[in-house]
TIVO-304162 format. One record per residue: y, z, x of N, C-alpha, C in turn. Coordinates in steps of 0.001 Angstrom, whole numbers, plus 500000, padded with zeros to 6 digits. Atoms other than C-alpha are relative to their C-alpha. Layout:
! residues N
YZXYZXYZX...
***
This chain:
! residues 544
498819500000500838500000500000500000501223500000500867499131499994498942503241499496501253501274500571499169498525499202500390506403501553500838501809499847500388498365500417499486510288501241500813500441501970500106498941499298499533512530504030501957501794499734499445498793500020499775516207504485501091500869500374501156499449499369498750518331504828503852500544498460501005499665501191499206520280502742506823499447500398501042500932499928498941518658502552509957500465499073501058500208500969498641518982500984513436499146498806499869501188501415499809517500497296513742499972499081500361500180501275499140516792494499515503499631499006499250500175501219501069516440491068514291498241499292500245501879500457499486512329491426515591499794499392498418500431500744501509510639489595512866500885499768498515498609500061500797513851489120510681499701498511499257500104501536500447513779485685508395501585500246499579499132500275500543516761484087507227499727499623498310500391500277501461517293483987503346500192498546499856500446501358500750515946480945501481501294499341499540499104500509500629518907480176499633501511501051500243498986499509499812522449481314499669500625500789498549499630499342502004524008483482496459500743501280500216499187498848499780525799486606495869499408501195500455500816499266499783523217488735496798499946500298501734499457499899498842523496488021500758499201501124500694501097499139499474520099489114501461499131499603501675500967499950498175518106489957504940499393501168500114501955498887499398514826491944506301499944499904501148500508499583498936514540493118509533499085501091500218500866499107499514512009494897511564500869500828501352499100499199498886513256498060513563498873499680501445500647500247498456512694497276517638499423501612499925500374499007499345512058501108517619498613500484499661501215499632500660508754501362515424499526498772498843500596501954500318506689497738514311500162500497498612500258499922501663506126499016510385500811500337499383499114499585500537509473500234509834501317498915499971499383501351499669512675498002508997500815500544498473498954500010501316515914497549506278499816498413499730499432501702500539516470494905503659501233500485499628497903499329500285520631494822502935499974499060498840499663501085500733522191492716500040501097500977499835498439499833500578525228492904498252499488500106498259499523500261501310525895493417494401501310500204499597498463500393500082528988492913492637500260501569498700499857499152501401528527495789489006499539501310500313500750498816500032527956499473489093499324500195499020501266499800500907525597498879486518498790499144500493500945500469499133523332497128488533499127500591500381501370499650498895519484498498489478499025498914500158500781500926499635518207496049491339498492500161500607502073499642499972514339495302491507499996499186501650500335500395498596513129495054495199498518499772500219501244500408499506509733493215495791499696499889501202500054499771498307508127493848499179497989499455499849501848500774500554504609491379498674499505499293501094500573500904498899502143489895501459499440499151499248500194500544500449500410487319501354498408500361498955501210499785500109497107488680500476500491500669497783499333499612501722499345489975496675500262501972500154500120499161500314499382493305497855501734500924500140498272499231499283503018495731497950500409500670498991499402499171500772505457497288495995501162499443499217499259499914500881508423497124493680500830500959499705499343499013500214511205499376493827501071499872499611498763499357500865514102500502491497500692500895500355499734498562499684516371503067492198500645500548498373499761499181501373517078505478489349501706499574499683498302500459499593521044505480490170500141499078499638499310500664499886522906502484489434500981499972501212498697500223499459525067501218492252500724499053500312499147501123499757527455498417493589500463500054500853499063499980498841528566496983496717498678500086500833501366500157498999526303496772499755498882500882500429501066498830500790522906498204499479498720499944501121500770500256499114520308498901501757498521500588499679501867499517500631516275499106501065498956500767501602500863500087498629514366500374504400498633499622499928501649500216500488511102498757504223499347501867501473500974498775499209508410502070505531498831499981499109501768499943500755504317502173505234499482498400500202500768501482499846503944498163506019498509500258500498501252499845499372500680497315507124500540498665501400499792500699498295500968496069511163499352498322499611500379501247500073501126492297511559499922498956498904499908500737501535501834490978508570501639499533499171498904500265500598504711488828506920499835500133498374499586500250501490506024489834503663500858499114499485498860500967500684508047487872501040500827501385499368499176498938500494510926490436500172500610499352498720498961500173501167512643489598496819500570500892499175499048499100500451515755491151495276500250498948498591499774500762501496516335490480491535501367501197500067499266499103500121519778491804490930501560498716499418498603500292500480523574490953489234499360498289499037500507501078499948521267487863487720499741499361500475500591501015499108520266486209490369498916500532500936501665499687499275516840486190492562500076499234501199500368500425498516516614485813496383498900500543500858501187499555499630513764486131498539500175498952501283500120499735498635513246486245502411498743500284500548500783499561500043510830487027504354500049500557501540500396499276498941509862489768507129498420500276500386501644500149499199506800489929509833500114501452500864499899499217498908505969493371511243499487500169500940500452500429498868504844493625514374498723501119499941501087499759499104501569495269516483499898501401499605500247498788499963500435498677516567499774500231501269500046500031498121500558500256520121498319500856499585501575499866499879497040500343521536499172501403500080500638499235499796497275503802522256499696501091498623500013499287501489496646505497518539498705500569499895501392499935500295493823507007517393498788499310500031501393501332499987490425505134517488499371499988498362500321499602501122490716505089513573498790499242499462500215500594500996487887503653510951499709500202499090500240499467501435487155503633507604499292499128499544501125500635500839484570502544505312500273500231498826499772499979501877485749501592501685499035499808499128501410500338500664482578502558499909499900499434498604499912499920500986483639501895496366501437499343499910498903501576500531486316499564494686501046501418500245498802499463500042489903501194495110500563500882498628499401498726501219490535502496491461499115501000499892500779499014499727487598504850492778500544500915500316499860499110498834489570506767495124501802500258498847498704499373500971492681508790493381501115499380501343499138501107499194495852506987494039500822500678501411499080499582499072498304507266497352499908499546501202500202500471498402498402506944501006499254501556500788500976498275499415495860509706503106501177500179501403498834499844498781498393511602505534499053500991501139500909498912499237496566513407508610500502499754501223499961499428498856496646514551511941499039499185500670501201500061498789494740513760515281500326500316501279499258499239498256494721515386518291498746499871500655501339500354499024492418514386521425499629501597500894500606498984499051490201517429522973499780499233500984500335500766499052490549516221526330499776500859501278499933498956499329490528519486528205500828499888501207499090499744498781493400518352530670501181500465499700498597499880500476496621519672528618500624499533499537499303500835500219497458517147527692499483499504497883500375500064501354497324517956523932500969499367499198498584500152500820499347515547522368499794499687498331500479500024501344499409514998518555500642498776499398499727501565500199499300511820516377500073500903498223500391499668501746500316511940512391499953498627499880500105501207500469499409508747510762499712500124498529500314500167502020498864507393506939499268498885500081501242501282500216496680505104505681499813499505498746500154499814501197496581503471502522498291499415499669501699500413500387493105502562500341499371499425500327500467500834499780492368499988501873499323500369501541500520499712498412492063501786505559501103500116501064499198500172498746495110500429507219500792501343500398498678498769500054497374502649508957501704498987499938498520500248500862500782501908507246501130501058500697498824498985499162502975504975509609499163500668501085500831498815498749502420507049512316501140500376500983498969499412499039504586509233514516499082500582500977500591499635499013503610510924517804501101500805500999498861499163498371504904514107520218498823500472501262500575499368498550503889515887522997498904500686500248501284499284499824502070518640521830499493499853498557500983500356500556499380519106519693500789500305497931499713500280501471499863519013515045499128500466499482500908499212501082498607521322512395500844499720498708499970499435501645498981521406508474501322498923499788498932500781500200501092518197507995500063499838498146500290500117501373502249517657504195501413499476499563498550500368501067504895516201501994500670501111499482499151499064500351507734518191501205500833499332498571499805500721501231509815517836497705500900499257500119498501500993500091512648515850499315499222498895501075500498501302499351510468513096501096499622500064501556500440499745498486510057514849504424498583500230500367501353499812499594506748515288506410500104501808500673499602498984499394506734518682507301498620500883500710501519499721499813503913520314509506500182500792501507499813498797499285503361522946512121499747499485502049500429500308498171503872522406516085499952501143501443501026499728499119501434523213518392500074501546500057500266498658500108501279527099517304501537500963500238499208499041499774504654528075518071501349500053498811498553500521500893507345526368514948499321499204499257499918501079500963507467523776512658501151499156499838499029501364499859509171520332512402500097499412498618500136500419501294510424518963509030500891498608500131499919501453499315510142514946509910500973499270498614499196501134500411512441512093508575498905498785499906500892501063500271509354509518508175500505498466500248499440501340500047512085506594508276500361500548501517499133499910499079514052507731511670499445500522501118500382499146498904511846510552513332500729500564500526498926499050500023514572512685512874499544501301499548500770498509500837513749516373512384500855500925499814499510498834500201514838519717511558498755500765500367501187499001499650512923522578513843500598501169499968500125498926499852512063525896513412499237500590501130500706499989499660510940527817515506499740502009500231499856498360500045509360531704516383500176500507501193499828499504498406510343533684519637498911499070501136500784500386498670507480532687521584500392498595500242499578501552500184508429528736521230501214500384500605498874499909499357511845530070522428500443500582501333500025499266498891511486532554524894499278500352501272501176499876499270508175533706526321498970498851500490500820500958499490506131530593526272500848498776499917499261501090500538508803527832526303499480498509500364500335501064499998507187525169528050498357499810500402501702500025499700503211523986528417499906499656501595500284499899498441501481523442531958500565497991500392499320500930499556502998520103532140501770499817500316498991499670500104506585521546532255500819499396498830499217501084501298507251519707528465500389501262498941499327498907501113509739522129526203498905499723498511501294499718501106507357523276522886501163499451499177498967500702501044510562522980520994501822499932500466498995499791499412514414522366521315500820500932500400498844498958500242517265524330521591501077499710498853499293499434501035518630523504518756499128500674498050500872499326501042515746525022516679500296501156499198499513498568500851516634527371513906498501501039500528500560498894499184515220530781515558499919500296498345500678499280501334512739532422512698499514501673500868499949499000499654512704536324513810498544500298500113500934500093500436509067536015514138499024499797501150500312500929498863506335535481517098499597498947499508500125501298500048505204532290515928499860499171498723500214500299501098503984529906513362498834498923500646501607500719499377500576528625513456499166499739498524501011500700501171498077526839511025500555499541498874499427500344501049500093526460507927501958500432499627498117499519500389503981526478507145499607498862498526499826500139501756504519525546502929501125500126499165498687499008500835507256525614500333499723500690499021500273498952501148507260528017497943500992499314499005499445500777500908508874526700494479501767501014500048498815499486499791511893529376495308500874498894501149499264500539498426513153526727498404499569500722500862499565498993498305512022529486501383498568498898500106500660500184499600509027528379503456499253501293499885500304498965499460506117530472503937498829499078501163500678500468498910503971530289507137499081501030500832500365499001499343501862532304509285500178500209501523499380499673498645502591534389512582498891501432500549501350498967499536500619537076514657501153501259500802499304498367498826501540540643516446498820500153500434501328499306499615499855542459518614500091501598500180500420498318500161498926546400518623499210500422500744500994499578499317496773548200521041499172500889499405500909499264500971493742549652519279498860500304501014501014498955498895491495552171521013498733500237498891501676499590501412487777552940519658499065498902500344501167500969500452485997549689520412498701500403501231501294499779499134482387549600522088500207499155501287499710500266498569482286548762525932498928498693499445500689501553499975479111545697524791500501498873499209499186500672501063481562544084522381499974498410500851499524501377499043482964541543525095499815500487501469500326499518499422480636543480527501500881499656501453499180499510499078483471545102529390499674500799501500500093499662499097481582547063532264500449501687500031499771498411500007481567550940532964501409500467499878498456499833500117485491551101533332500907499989499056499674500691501409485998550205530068500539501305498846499275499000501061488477552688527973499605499848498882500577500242501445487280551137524774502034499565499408498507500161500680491172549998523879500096498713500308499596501037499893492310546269523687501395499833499124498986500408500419495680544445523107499322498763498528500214500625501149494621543317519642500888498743499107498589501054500859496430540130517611499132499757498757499576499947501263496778540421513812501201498811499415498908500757500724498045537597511816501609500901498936499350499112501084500827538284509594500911498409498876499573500801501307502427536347506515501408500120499856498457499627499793506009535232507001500332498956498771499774501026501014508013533876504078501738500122500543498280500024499794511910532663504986500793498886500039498657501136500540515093530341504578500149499213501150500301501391499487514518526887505945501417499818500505498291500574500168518555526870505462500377501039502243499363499694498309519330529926508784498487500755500495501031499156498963515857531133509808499546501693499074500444498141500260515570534811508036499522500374499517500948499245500116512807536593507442500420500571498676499681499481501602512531537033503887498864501319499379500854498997500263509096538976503822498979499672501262500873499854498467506870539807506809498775500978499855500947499935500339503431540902505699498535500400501185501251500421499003500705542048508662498816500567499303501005499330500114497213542103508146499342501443500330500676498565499781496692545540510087500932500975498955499446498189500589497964547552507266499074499505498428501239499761501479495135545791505174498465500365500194501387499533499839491985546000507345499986500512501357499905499672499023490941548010510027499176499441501116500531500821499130490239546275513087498177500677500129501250499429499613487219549097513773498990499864499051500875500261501496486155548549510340498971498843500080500216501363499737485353545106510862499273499272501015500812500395498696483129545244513927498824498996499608501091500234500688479867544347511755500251498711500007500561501720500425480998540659511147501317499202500969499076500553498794483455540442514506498645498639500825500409501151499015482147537129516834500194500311501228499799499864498824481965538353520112500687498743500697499906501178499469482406534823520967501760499837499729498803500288500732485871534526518895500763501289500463498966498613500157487248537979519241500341499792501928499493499784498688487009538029522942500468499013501290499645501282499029487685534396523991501354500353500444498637500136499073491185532992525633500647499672499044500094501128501285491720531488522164502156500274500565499270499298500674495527533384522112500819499908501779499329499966498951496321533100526079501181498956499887499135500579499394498636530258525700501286500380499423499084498663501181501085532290523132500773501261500711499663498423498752500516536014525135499666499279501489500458500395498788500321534421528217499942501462501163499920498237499218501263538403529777498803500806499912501287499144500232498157539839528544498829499550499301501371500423500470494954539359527316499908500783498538500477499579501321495061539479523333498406499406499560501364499996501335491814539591521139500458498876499128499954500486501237491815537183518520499281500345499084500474499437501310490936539226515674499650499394498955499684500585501603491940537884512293499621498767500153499900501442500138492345534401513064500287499515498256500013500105501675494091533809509428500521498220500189500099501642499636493917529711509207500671499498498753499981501026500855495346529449505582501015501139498785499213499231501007497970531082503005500429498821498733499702500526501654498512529697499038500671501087499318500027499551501085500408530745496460499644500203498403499712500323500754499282531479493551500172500552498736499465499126500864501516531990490898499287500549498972499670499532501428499915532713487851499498501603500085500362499206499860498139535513489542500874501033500628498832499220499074501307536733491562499299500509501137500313499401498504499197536883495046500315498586500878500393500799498790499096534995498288498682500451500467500857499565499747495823534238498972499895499700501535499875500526498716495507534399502804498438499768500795501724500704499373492165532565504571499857500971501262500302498838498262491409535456507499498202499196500416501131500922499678488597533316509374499207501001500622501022499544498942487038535511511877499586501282499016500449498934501321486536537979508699499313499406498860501107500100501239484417535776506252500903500102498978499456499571501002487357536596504065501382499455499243499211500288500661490019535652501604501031501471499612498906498992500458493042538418501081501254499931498793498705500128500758495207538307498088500938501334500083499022499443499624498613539911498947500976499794498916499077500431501492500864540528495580501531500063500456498706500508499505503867538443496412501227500549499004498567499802500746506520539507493821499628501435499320500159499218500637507231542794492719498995500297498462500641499758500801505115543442489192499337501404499306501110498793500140503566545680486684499213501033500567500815499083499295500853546486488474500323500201501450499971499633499013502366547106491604501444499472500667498599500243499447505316546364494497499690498835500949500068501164499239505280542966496477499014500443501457500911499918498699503192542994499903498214500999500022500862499173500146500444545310498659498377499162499597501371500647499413496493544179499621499784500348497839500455500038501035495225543291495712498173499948499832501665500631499980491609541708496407499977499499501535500100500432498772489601540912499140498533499077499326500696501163500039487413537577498654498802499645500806501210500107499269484027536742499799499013501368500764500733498593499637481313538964501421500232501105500312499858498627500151481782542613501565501449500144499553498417500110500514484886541966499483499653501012498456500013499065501212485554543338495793499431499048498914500384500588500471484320540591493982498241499714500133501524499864499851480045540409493264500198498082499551499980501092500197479014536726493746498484500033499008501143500433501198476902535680490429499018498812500535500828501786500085475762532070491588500259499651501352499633500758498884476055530513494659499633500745501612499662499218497836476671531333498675501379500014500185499000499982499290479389532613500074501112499233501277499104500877498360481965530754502733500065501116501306499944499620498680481991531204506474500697499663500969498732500473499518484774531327508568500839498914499672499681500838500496486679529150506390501428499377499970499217500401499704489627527223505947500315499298498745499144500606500921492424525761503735499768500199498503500076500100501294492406527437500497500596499403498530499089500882500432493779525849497600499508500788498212500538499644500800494049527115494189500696498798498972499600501496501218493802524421490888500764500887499008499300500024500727495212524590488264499284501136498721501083499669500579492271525986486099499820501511500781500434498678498449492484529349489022498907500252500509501122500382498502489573528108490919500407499658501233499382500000498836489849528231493995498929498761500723500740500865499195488563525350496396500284500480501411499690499420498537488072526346500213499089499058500923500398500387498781486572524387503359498779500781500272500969498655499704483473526376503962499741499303501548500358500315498550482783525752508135498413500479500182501231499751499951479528527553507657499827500586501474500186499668497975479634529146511602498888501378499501501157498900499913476499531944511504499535500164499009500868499987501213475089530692508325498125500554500123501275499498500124471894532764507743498748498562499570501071500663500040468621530597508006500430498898500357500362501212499271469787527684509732500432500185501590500641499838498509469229527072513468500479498240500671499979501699499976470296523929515536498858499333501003501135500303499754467088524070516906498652499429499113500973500104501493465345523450513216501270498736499274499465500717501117465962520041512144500184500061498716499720499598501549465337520986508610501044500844499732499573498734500651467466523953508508501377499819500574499295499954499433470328522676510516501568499942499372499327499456500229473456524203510137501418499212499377498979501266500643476557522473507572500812500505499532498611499401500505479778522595506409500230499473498753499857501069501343480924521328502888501374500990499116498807499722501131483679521609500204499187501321498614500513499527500764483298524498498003501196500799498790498951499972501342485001525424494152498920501720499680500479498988499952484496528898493206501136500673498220499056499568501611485688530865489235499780501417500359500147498246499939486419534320489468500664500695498598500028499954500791486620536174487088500598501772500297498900498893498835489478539444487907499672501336499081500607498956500959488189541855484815498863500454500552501622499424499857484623541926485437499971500006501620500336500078498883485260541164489044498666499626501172501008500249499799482677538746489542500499498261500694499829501232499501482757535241491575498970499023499846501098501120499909480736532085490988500143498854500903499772501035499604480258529375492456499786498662499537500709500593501799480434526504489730500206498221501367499921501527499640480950523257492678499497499836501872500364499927498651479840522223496263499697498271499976500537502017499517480025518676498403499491500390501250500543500084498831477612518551501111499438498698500459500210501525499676476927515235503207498738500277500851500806500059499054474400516367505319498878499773500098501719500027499611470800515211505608499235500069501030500934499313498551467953515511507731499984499020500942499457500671499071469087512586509650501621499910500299498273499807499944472837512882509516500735501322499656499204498624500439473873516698509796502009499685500176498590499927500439477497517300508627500408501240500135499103498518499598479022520445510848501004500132500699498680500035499314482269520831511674500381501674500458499476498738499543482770524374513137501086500673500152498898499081500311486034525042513272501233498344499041498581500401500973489468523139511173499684499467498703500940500454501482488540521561507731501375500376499029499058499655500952490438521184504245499125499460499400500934500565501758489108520520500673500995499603498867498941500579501288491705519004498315499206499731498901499971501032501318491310518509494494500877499143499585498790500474501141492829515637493323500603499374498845499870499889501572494547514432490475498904499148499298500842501712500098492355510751490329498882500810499437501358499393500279489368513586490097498926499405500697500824500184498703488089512983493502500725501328500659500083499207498799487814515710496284500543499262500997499581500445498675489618514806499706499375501336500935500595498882499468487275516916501881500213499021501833499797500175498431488240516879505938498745500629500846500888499560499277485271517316508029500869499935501746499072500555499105487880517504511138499448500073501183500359499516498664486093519152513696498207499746500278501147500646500122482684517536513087499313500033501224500490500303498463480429518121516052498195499514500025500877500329499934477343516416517010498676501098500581500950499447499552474324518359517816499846500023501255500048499892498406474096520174521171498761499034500378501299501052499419472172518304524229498560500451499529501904499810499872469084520089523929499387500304498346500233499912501029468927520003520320499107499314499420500966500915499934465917518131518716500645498850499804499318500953500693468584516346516876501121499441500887499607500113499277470759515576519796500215498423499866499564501540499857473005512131519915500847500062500871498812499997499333475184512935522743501114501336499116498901499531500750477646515588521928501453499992500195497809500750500460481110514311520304500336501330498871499215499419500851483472516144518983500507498840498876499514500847500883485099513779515796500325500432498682499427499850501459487291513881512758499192499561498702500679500809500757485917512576509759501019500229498519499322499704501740487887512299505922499148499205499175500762500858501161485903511869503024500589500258498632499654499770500933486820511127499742499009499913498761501018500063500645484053512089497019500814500287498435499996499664501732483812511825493179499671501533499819500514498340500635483674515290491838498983500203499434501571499746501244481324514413489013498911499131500439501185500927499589478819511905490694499550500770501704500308500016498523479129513169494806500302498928500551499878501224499031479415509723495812501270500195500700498959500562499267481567508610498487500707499175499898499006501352500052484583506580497995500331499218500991499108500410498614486239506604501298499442501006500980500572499705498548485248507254504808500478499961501116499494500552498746487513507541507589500180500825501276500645499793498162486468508160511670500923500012500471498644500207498445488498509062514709498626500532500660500992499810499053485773508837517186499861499451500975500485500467498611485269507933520868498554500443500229500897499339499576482001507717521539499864500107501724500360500337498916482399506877525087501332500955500528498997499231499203485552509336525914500485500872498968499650498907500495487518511990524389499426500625498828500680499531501460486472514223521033501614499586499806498648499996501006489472514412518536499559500946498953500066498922501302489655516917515502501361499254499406498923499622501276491742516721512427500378500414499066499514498629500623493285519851511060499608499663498443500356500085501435493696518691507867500145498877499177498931501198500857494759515813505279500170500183499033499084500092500991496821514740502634500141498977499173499815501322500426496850512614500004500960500009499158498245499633500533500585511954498974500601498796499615499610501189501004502136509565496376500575499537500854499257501269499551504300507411498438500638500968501630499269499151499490506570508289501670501307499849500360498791500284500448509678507618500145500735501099499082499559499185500863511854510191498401500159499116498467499553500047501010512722510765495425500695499366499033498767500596500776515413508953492837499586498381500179500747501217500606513399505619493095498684499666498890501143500402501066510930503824490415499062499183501107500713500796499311508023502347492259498858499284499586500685500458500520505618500240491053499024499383500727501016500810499235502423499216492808499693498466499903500713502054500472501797495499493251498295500033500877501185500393499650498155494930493821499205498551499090500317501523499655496073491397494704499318500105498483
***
């Protein structure tokens, strides 16, 4: 699908046509030299009652049609954004009565992008409508973590794509047409899609303590609105008030733990510099901390030994952040929602098996920030039907207050990746709770995995419902079966997005970022988002 933009823009006369005919309209299409798929059409009208219809059509029949709501008059500018690479359109402007039409060619895609593909399993009015927005970032273990956002419409192509330095989490449409999405653990960037113009936030550590990575490249600018906060990691969101909310970590020194934990050695006080997420909500407009929320005043770290990961708690996960000391990664919270009708934030705590609802607005039963429910195994809720999620990710609540979550499945009981049969999977899972009886079901589940093609992604993942009534489930972190595994194909790290029918399972859409011959890649999460054009236009799909 291809998209227009409002807005003026820098541009070169790269792939530019001259208009067909001459008229009052005093139309032209260029492609911007600074990015091949992006580009303005200009004309003229003469009436402020004028909304002129803008056709943007290849040859193949496929494009768009855009209106703007407004009426205006006088010289007018369309930005073509979302083309598909390599391809001349026919632009036509219907406007003041008269019809001109031009035509623009955009150029190449640079070679170095993702290694995307996709497999369109099922006809297009299969797959719920839009363009898929996601992430990719190469595990390459030299530092060099840089991060790619791209879109893609139904068909596969990629139609945008931006690219920085360091690495991209939790990218998403915002309500004024921006891309907005979290960088590389320390802020968040709220993108211009036409310009690659931003507005950053960012939290102390991004400013102060960790300012630049081992390649000497600044995390973020200096003119970043400072959020009173150490960081922002996995998810930044708007809340329907205008603030953002996002998550951030402290740390606390907590005494009591066992010396074989992260078998410390006789010397061993039993005390570590512990890190605790915490739940920041604040004004996009100067930075300020509107509510600041930490997990240690809901669970106790000592409490929590029973279903700690030696592996997780006592890695480096957290060194590039505290670079001064050696924090724990405790919590690891990967995922915060609001949702209203229940008045909580439910927050995803990964290395806990657990879901936390935190009652966001004063109420009845209680005063804003106060721990309500705790979700999944040894929580307050008895599961009726189903299995529980494991270290999970990206919760999301519908509309219906089911909740859909990412299940990663990491120390799922009875499977083994030594036991082809039993081998270990991740999948999309829908869950009804029920807040009286305090009981949880599990009424939905997508799993891809068979006994020739396991489907485990161990750590990042998302599960979207959407409207079309397809699932957008992210298998991001997809890993192949260790070497010595029976099932063993080489082990790759690789993204994967699938888009399944809810009520059948089938697969619609299928799309890969995979090297098999060099780097892994993961991708955090995706998005599937009506257009990436603001607001105050009519758009109308043209399809072949």
């Amino acid at each position: 699908m291809l998209v227009a933009m409002l807005g003026i823009g820098a541009c070169s006369d790269v792939g530019g046509g001259a208009p067909e005919q001459e008229g009052s309209l005093d139309l032209t299409a260029e492609i911007s030299a600074q990015h091949p798929l992006r580009g303005d059409i200009t004309f003229s009208t003469t009436t402020d009652d004028t909304r002129p219809r803008v056709e943007i059509v290849s040859p193949s029949g496929h494009g768009v049609a855009v209106t703007p709501i407004d009426a205006v008059a006088g010289e007018q500018a369309v930005p073509i954004l979302g083309a598909r690479p390599d391809t001349t359109y026919t632009v036509t402007v219907t406007a003041d009565g008269t019809t001109q039409s031009t035509e623009v060619t955009t150029g190449s895609l640079p070679g170095d992008l993702p290694p995307v593909e996709v497999e369109v399993e099922a006809e297009a009015d299969a797959m719920s409508p839009g363009l898929t927005l996601f992430d990719a970032v190469p595990i390459n273990g030299n530092g060099a973590n840089d991060g790619h956002l791209l879109a893609v419409d139904p068909a596969g192509e990629i139609v945008w794509y931006y690219r920085q330095a360091h690495s991209i989490q939790d990218s998403r449409r915002t309500s004024a047409g921006d891309i907005l999405f979290i960088n590389h653990e320390v802020g968040a960037r709220q993108l211009d899609p036409l310009t690659d113009d931003f507005v950053e936030f960012s939290g102390v550590t991004g400013l102060e303590t960790a300012p630049e990575d081992e390649q000497g490249r600044k995390y973020v600018g200096p003119d970043a609105i400072r959020v009173d906060t150490d960081q922002m990691h996995h998810e930044v969101a708007e809340l329907p008030n205008g603030n953002l909310v996002t998550l951030s970590r402290e740390v606390r020194t907590v005494e009591g733990f066992p010396d074989d934990l992260c078998e410390e050695g006789d010397d061993f006080d039993g005390s570590y510099e512990v890190g605790a997420d915490t739940v920041v909500e604040f004004s996009p407009e100067t930075g300020e901390v509107v509510h600041e929320w930490s997990l240690f005043d809901y669970v106790d770290p000592l409490e929590s030994l029973d279903v700690l990961s030696a592996g997780s708690f006592c890695g480096t996960y957290l060194d590039p952040v505290y670079p001064d000391m050696s924090a724990r990664d405790w919590t690891h919270a990967n995922g915060v929602v609001l949702d209203e009708a229940r008045n909580v934030l439910w927050v995803s705590v990964r290395h806990l098996n657990q879901l936390l609802a935190i009652r966001y607005a004063d109420d009845d039963a209680g005063t804003a920030g106060e721990l309500v429910w705790k979700l999944g195994e040894g929580g307050d809720f008895d599961l009726t039907e189903g299995e529980w999620f494991l270290y999970q990710h990206a919760p999301q609540v519908l509309p219906d207050g089911t909740l859909m979550i990412y299940d990663n499945g990491n120390g799922r009981a009875g499977t083994s990746f030594d036991d082809p049969a039993e081998y270990p999977y991740s999948r999309a899972v829908q869950y009804e709770l029920d807040t009286d009886a305090m009981t949880a079901r599990q009424v939905w589940e997508s799993r891809l995995d068979t006994p020739d093609s396991p489907v485990y992604a161990p750590f990042v993942g998302d599960a979207d419902m959407l409207d079309g009534g397809t699932v957008l489930v992210t298998h991001g972190g997809q890993t192949d079966p260790p070497a010595d595994s029976p099932r063993a194909e080489g082990v790759t790290v690789w993204g994967r997005i699938v888009e399944v029918d809810y009520d059948s399972g089938d697969v619609v859409f299928d799309l890969r970022v995979r090297d098999d011959g060099g780097e892994g890649w993961r991708i955090y999460r995706s998005e599937r988002i009506p257009t990436l054009y603001p607001d105050g236009y009519e758009v109308e799909t043209i399809s072949p």
